[in-house]
C-alpha positions as CSV (number, residue, x, y, z in Angstrom):
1,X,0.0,0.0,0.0
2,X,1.4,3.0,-1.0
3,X,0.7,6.7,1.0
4,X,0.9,10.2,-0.3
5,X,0.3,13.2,1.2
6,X,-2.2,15.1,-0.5
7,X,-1.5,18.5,0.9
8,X,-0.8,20.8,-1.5
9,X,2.9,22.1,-1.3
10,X,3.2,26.1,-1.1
11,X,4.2,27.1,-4.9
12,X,2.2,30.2,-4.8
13,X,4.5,31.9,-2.4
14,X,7.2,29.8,-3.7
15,X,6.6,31.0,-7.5
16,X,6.0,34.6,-6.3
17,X,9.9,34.0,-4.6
18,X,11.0,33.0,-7.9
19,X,9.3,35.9,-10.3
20,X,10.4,38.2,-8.0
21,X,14.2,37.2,-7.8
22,X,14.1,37.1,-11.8
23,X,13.1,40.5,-11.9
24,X,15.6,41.9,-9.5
25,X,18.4,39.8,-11.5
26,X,17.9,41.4,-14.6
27,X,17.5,44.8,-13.3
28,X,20.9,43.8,-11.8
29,X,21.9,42.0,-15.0
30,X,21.2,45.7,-17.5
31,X,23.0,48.1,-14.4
32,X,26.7,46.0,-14.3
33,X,26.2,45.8,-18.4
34,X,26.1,49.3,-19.0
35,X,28.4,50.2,-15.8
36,X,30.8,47.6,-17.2
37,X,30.9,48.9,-20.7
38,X,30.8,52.8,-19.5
39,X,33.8,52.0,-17.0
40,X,35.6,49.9,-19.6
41,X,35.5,47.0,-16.9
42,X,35.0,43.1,-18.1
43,X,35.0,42.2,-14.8
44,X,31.7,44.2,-14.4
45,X,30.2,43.4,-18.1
46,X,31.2,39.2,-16.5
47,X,28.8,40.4,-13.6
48,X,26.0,41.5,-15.6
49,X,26.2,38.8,-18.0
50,X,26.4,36.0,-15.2
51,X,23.2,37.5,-13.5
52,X,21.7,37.5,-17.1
53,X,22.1,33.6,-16.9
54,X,21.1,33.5,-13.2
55,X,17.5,35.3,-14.7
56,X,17.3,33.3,-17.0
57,X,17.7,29.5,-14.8
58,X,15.3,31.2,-12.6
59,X,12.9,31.3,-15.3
60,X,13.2,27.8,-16.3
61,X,12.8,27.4,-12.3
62,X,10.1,29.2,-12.0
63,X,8.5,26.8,-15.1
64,X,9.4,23.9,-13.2
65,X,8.0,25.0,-10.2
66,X,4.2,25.4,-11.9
67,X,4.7,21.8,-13.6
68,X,5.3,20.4,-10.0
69,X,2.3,22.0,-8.3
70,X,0.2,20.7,-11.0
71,X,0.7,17.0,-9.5
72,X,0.9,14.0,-11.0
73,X,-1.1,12.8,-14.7
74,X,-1.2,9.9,-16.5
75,X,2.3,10.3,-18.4
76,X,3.7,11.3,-15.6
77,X,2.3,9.7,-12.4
78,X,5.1,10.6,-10.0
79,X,4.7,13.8,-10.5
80,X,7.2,16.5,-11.8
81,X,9.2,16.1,-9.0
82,X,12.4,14.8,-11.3
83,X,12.8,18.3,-13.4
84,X,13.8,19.3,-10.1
85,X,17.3,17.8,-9.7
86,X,17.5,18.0,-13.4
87,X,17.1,22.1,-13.4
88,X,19.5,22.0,-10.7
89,X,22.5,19.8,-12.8
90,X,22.1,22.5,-16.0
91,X,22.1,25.7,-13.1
92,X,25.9,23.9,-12.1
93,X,26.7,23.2,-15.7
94,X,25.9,26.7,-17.3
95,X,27.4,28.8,-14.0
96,X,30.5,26.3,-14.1
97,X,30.8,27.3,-17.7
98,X,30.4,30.8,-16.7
99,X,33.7,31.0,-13.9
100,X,35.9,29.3,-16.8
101,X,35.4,31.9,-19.4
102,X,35.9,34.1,-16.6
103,X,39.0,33.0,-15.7
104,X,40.4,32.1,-19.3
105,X,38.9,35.7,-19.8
106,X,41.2,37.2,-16.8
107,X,44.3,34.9,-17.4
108,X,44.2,36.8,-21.2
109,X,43.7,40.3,-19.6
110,X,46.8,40.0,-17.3
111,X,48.6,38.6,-20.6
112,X,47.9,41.4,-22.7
113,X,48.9,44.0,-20.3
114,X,46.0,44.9,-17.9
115,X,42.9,47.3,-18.5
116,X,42.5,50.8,-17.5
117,X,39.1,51.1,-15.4
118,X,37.3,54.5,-13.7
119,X,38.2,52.9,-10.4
120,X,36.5,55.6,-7.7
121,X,32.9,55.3,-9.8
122,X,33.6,51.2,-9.8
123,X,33.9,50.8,-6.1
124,X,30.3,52.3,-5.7
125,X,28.8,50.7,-7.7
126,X,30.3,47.3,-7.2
127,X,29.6,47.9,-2.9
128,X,26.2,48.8,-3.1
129,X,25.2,45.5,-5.3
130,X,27.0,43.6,-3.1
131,X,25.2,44.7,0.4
132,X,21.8,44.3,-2.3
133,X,22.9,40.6,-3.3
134,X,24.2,39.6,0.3
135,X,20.4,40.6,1.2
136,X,18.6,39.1,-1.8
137,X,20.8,35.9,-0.5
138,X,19.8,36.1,3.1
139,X,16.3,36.7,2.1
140,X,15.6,33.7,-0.2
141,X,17.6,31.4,1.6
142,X,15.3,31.7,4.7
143,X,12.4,31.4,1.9
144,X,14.0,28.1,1.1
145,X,14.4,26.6,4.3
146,X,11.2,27.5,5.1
147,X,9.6,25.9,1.9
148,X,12.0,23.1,1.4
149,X,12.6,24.2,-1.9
150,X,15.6,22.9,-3.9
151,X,14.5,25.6,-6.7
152,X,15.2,28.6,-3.8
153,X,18.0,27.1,-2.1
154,X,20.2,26.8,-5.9
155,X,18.8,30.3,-6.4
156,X,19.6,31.6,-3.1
157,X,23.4,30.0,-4.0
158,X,23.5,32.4,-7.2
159,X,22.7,35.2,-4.8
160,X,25.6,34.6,-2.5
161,X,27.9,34.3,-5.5
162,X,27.1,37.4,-7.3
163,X,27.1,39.2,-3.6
164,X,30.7,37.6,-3.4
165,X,31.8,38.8,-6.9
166,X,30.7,42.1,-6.1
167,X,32.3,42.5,-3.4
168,X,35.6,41.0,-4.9
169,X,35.3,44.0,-7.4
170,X,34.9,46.4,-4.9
171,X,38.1,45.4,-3.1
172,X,40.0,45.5,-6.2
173,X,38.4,49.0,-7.6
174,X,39.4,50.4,-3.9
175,X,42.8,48.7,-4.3
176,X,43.0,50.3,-8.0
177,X,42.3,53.2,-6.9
178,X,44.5,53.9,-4.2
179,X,47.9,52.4,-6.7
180,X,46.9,55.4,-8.8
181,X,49.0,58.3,-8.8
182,X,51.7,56.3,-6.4
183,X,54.8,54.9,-6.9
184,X,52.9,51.2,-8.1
185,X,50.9,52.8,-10.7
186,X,51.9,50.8,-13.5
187,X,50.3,47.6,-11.5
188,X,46.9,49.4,-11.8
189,X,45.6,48.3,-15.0
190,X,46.0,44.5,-14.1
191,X,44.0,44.5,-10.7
192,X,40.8,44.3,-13.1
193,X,41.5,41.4,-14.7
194,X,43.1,39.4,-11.9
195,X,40.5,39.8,-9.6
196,X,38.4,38.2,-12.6
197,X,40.9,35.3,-12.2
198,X,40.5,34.9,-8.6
199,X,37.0,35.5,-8.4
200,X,36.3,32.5,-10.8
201,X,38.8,30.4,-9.5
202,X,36.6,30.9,-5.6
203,X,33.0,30.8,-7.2
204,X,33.8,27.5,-8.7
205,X,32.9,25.5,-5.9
206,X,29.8,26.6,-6.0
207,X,28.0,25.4,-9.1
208,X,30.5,22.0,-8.2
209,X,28.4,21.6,-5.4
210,X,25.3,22.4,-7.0
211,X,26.7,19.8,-9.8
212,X,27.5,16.7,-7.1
213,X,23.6,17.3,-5.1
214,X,21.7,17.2,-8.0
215,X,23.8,14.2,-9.6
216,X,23.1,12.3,-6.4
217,X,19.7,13.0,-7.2
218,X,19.6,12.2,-10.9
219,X,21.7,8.7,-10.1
220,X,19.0,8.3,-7.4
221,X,21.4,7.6,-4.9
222,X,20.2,6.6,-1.5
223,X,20.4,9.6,1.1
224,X,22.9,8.4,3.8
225,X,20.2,10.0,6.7
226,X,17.0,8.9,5.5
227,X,18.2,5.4,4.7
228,X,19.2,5.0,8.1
229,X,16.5,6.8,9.8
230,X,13.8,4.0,7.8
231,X,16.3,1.2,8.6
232,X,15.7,2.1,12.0
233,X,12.3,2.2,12.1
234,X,11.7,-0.9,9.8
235,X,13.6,-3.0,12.3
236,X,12.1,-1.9,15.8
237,X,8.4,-2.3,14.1
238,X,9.6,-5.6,12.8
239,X,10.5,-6.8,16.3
240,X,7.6,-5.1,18.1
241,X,5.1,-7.1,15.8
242,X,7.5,-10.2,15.8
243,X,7.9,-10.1,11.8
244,X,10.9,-12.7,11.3
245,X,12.6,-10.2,8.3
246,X,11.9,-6.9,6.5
247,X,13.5,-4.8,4.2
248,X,13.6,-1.1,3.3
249,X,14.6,1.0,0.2
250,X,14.9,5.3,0.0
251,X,15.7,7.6,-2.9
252,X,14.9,11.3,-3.4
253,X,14.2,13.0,-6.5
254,X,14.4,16.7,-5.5
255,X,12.3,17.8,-2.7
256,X,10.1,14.3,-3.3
257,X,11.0,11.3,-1.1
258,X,9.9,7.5,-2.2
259,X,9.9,5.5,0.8
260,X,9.2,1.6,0.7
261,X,9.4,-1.0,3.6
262,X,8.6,-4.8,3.3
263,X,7.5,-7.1,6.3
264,X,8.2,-10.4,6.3
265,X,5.3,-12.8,8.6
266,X,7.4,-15.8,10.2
267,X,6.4,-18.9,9.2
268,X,2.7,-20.4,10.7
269,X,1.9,-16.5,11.3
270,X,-1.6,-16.4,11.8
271,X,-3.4,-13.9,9.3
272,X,-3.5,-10.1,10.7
273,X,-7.0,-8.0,9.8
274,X,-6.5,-5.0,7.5
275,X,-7.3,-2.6,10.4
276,X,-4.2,-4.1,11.7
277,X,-1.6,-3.7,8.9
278,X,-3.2,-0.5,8.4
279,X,-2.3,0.5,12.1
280,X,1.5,-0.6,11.3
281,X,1.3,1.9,8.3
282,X,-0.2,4.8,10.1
283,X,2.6,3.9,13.3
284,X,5.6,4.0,10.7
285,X,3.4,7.4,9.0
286,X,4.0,9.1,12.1
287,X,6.6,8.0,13.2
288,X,8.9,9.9,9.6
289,X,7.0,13.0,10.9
290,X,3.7,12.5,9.0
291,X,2.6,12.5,5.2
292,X,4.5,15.9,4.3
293,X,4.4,17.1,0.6
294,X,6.1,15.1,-1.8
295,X,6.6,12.5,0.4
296,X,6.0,8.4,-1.0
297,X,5.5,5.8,1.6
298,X,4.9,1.9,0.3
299,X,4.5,-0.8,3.4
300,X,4.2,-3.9,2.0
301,X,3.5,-7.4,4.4
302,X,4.2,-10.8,2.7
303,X,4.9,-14.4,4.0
304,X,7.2,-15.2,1.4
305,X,10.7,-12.8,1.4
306,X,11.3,-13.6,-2.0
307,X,8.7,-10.5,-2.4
308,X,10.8,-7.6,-0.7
């Protein structure tokens, strides 16, 4: 018998989260764009353009979110649950993609001899979208702890790294600033382009993280916690009902959780009523914290193991 909650899980606030985080990344996105080109910075024009991308997988997020609260249909009958993880994966590719050319992009700046950049004008700029992204960050986050939203919690992640690259450009337009007009002037024109370098080379764990979660996911590898947590369970309900085996098998697909537990009878067991096995079901039900959203639970009782 399988149980599934049938509460509806919050996407309305969830997709307001997500429109509204779009819209503040490309208002973000056209400001560094212009600042970049009008300050003759790449390192800015690399901001703009990597919250350009951010707007855009929170688009396809926000997409994915709608399918998902539309439930499950007859082509799909689990649900939408799997775009999850797999919006996740290309949000790591694409943003992993984005810190190389970064980097390569630095590494050819240094090379050719540096960039001259307005520093003063830079420094603003780059300081006051970085207190604004370190809060947009902060915000969400909460959102997606809140929700249990893999969709907020990667977007929340974009947040914190476009707060960090802002503030990395801050510290090297302040830096650039003060080694003009001193005795290390001819070093300021490559503090642009090697704070691109470093930059990339400290965001890259980031989307690598984002990358190994949602692979776990997508090779529907057994969370360590949960597995444990129903192997637990399965095994003090099996000796409190004097079942002589049982068996238990977990995997998550993005927020959704398939939970299945088999029971085996000893042998001679007399037969047990359904009100019975239903009471084990509702016992184990409680006992993972209730039927949440998006959560799966099968409990299955046989007499012969070959069945679990």
């Amino acid at each position: 018998m399988t149980l599934q909650s049938t509460t509806p899980h919050p996407s309305a606030r969830e997709e307001r989260l997500l429109a509204t985080s779009m819209a503040t990344t490309i208002v973000f996105a056209v400001a560094s764009i212009g600042f970049g080109l009008w300050l003759g910075s790449k390192s800015v024009t690399f901001d703009g353009f990597y919250d350009l991308i951010d707007a855009a997988m929170t688009a396809i997020a926000l997409l994915t979110v709608r399918l998902i609260a539309r439930g499950d249909d007859r082509r799909f009958q689990y649900g939408y649950w799997h775009l999850e993880p797999m919006l996740a994966l290309l949000n790591g590719l694409v943003l992993s993609f984005a810190c190389a050319y970064a980097f390569l992009d630095g590494l050819n700046g240094l090379l050719a001899g540096g960039r001259n950049v307005q520093f003063g004008l830079g420094a603003v700029y780059a300081g006051a979208s970085s207190v604004l992204s370190f809060g947009m960050f902060a915000y969400v986050r909460s959102s997606a702890r809140h929700l249990n939203s893999q969709m907020l919690d990667v977007d929340s992640r974009s947040w914190l790294m476009g707060g960090v690259l802002s503030a990395a450009l801050c510290l090297s337009f302040l830096i650039g600033r003060a080694l003009t007009g001193s005795g290390a002037e001819w070093m300021a024109p490559y503090v642009d382009p090697m704070i691109l370098v470093i930059v990339a080379v400290c965001l890259a764990p980031f989307p690598a993280l984002t990358l190994w979660r949602a692979s776990q996911d997508i090779l529907m590898i057994a969370p360590t916690a949960l597995d444990q947590q129903v192997r637990e369970l399965a095994a003090e309900v099996a000796a409190r009902y004097g079942f002589s085996g049982y068996s238990s098998h977990v995997v998550r697909s993005g927020r959704q959780q398939f939970i299945e537990i088999g029971f085996v009878a000893p042998s001679g067991q007399t037969t047990m009523s359904f009100e019975q096995l239903d009471t084990i079901r509702r016992e184990i039900a409680l006992a993972m914290g209730g039927l949440n959203p998006g959560y799966w639970l099968t409990v299955d009782f046989t007499a012969d193991e070959r069945w679990i």
